[in-house]
C-alpha positions in Angstrom: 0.0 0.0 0.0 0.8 3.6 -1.1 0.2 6.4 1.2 0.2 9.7 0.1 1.3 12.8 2.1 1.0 16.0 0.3 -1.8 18.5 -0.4 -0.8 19.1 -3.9 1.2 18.4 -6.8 3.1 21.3 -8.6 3.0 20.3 -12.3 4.8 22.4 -15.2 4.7 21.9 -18.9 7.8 23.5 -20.2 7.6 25.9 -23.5 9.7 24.2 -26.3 9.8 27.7 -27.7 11.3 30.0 -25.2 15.2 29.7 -24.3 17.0 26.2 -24.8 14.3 24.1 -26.0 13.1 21.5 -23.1 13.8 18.2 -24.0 10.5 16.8 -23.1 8.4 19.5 -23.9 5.3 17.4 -21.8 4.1 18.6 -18.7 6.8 17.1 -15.6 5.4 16.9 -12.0 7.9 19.1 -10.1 7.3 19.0 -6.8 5.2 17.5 -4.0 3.5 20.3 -1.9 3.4 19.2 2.0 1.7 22.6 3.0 0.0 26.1 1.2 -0.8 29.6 2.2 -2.3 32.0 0.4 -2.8 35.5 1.2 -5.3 37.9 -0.5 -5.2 42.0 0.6 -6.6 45.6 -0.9 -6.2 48.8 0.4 -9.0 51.0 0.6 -8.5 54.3 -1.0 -11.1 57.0 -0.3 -12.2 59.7 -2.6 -11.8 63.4 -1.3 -13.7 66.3 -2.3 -14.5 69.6 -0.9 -16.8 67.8 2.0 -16.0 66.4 5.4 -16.2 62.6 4.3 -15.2 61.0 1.3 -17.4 61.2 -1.8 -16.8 57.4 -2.8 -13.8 54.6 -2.1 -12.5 52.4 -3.8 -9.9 49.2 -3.7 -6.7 49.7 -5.1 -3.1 47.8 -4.6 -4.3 44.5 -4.6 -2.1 41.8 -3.3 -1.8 37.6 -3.6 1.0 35.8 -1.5 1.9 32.6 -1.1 4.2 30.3 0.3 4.6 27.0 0.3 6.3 23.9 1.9 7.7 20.8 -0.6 7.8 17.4 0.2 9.6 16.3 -3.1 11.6 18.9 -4.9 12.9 17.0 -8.6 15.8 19.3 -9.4 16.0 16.9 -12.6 12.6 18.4 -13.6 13.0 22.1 -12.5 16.2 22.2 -14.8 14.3 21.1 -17.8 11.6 23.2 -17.3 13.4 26.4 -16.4 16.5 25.6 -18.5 15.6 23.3 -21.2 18.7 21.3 -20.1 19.0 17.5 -18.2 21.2 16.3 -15.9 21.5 13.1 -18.1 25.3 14.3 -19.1 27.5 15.0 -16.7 25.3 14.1 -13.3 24.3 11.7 -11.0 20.5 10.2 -10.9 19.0 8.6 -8.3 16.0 6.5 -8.1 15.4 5.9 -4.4 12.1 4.1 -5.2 14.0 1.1 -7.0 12.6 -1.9 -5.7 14.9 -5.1 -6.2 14.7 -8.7 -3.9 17.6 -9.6 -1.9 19.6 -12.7 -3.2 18.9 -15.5 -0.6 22.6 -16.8 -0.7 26.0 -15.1 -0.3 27.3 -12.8 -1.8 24.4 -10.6 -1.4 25.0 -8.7 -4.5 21.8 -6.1 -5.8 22.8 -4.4 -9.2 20.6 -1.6 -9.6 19.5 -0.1 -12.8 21.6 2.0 -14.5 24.5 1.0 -12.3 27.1 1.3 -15.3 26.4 5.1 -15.0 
């Protein structure tokens, strides 16, 4: 069984057109979110006249913030979509959800996928 923790995924699709073109120009699931804020604010500007009180208000410097908290952060992913590049040259990946069965005899030898790189 599975259990997922997270309120939210953070999914991208990278722009094939824009900078170095992203390899895999799909959309790439960047990050996990484990928690989510979000702030909405206006300021209330009144209208002065010649009167005492204000002849009419109205909203102006509207605001959104957020922040956020990541589970999962795929740097892998963020480089693509931000860059258009891949860590496939040059870098290390790592699969940390790999399953393989322990030999039952000595040695207990496990080669993992991609091991030659």
């Amino acid at each position: 069984m599975r259990i997922q923790f997270g309120i939210a995924d953070v999914i991208f699709n990278p722009l094939a057109s824009v900078g170095n073109p992203a390899g895999n120009p799909t959309p790439i699931k960047l990050a996990t979110l484990q928690d989510l804020q979000v702030e909405f604010s206006a300021t209330i500007k009144d209208l002065r006249g010649q009167a005492q009180f204000p002849d009419d208000t109205a909203i102006s410097d509207k605001k959104i913030t957020w922040k956020s908290g990541t589970g999962r952060f795929d740097i892998d992913a963020f480089n693509n979509v931000f860059f258009g590049e891949s860590i496939a040259t040059g870098g290390l990946k790592i699969n940390s959800s790999e399953a393989h069965s322990v030999p039952a005899v000595t040695p207990f030898t496990v080669t993992v996928t991609s091991s030659a790189t």
